[in-house]
N, C-alpha and C positions, 0 to 999 in steps of 0.2 A: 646746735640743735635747740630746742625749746623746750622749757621745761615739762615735765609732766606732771597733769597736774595730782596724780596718785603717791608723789614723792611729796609733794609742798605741803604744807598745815598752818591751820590759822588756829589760834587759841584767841575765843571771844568771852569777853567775859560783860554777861546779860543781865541786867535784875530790872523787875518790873515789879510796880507798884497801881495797885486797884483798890476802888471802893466797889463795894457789892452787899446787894440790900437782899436778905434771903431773910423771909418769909417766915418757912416753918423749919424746924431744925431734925431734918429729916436726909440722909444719905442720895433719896432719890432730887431733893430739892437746892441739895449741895452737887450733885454732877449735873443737873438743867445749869445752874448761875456756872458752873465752871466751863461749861463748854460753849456758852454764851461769848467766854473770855477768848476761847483759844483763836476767833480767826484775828482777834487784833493782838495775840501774845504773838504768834506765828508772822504775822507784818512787819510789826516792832524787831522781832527776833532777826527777821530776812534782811528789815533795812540796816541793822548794826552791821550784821556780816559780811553786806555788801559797802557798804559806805567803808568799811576799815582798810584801812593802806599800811 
């Protein structure tokens, strides 16, 4: 039979690195720059997972 896939695990191990130019040092102007990041941490993160054998 085939594996399933709720039994297998993959351990990735991710680190990403960014420049980011913030403005004013303010919490609401530190989560705008961060979420700015997340749809290319999120691609980066998908293509490791997927690319590993």
């Amino acid at each position: 039979m085939g594996v399933n896939p709720q039994d297998s695990s993959t351990i990735t191990e991710f680190s990403c690195q960014f420049r980011v130019e913030i403005r004013a040092r303010s919490l609401a102007a530190i989560l705008v720059a961060f979420s700015k990041l997340l749809p290319q941490i999120l691609t980066d993160f998908i293509q490791k997972v997927l690319n590993q054998r």
